[in-house]
N, C-alpha and C positions, 0 to 999 in steps of 0.2 A: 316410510320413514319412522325412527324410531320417535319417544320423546327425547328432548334435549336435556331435560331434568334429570330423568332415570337414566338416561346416558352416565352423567356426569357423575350421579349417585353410586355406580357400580362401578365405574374409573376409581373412585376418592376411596372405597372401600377396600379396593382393591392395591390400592396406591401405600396404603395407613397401614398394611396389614405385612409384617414379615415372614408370614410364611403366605403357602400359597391357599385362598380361599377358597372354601367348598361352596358348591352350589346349593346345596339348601343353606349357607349361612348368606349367601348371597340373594338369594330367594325372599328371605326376611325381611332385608329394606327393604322391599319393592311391594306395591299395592295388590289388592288381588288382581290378579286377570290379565297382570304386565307377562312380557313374552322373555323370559332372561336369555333363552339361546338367541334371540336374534338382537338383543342388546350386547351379549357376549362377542356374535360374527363382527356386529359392527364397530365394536372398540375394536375390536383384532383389527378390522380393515383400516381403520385409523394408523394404529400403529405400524403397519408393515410399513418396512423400507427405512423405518427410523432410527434410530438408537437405541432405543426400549423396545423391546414386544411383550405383546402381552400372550402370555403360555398356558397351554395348560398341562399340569401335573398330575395327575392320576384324575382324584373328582375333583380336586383345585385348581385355580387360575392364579396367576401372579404375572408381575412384571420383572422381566429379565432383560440383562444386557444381549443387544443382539450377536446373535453367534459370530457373525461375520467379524464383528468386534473385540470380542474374548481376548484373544493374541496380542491386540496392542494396547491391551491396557492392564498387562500384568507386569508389576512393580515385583523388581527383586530388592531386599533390603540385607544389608550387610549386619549379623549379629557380634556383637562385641562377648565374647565369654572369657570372663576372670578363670584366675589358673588357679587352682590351689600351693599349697605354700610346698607340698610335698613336690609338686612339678617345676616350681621356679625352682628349687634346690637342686634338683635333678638336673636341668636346665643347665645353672651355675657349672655343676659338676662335671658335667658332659663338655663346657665351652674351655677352663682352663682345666682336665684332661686330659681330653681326649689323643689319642684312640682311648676308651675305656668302657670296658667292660660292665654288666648288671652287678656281678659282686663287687667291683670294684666301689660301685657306686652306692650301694649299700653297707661298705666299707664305709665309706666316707661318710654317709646320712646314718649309722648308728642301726637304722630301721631294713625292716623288710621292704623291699622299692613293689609298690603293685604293678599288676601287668599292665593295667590300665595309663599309668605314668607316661611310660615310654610310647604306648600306644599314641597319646594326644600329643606330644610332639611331633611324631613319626607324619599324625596327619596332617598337623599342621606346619609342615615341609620344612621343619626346625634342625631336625637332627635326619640322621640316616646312617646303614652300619659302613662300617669300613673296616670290614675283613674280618680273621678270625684270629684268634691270637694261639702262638704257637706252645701252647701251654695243655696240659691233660685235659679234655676233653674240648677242644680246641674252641671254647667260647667265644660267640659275637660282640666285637667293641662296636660304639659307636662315635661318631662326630661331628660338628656344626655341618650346617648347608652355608650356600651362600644366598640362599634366603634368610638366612637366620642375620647373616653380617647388614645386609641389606633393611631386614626390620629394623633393626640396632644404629642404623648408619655407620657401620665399619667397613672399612677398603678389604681389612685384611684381619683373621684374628687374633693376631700380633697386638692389633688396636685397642685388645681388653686392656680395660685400664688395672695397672699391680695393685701391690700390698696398698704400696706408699701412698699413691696415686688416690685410693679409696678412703685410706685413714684420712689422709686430708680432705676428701670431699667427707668426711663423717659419716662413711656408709658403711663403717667395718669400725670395729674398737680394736684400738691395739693393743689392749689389755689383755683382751679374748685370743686374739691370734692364734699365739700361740698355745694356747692352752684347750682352747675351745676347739678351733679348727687343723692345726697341726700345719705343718712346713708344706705338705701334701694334700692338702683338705680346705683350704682357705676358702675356694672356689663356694661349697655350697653356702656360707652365706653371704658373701661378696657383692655377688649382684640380686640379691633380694630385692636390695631399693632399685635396682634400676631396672626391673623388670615388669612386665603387666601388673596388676594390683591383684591382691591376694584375699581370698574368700574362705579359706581354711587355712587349718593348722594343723594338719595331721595329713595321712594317708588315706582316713574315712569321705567315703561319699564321691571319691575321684573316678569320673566318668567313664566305663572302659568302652572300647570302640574296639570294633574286629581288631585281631591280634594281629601286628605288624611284624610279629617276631617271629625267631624259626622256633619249630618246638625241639628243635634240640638245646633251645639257649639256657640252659638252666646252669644258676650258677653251683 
């Protein structure tokens, strides 16, 4: 038998320590002439069969979650990511629209639209194309999902609320309208306010993710 002291001594050490400890630092606490491999088998024997085992990792030892364990104790967490202000407009654009097109949409926003825009709705099962429009170089539109209606709580996209509808909630100036936005154009800033909350103000720094698009989509 071992001692119970140095037992417990090379547990705590082991226990206190987040990575895994080597055996001469473990060696240290212990007196001259103490026997650490057979302090080390018998915490091991301790632990088998429990929830923790104690491992060893190259020249270190540590405690770890038992294997058999791993699987049921993995936690998925759902991440919240703000959009930037270039993709809620995008967004807006694409919902009262559509079918419509990259230049269209770039039309409407003034700006060059990044590849990346479309991408992060595309993944985020917001939009999707719907066909090609019969026009020179036959360009991909695209248009809401009904995931999209569904984040929103709309039956149908009839549901977006209008001009009127906005002016009165004060989420559109009517001053702006028509001047700002045009008869055709309203859309990108319309639903600004009622959309995910916005972490930029430009087209910089918007995330791009594998290209959802065809590479012929060029406007």
């Amino acid at each position: 038998m071992t001692d119970p002291d140095l037992l417990r001594l090379v547990e705590a050490v082991i226990f206190a320590s987040g990575e895994p400890v080597s055996e001469r630092t473990l060696a240290a606490y212990l007196p001259d002439g103490a026997n650490l491999l057979l302090l080390l088998n018998e915490l091991e024997g301790l632990y088998a069969g429990r929830g923790i085992s104690l491992v060893r990792r190259g020249q270190g030892w540590a405690f770890r979650t038992a294997a058999d364990l791993a699987g049921r104790l993995q936690i998925e967490r759902s991440q919240e990511r703000k959009l930037s202000r270039a993709t809620v407009e995008t967004l807006a654009i694409i919902a009262y629209h559509q079918p419509v097109t990259r230049a269209e949409i770039e039309e409407v926003r003034g700006v060059t639209l990044s590849k990346g825009t479309l991408d992060i709705l595309f993944s985020a099962g917001w939009i999707r194309p719907r066909g090609r429009r019969a026009t020179p170089g036959r360009p991909l539109t695209w248009g809401t999902t009904d995931t999209f209606l569904d984040h929103f709580g709309l039956e149908t996209i009839s549901d977006l609320p209008g001009i009127k509808d906005l002016e009165a909630a004060g989420l559109l100036d009517p001053n702006a309208t028509a001047g700002a936005y045009g008869n055709r154009a309203f859309g990108g800033g319309a639903l600004i306010d009622t959309l995910p909350e916005i972490n930029d103000e430009s087209d910089d720094g918007v995330e791009v993710y594998e290209s959802a698009l065809d590479p012929n989509d060029q406007p």
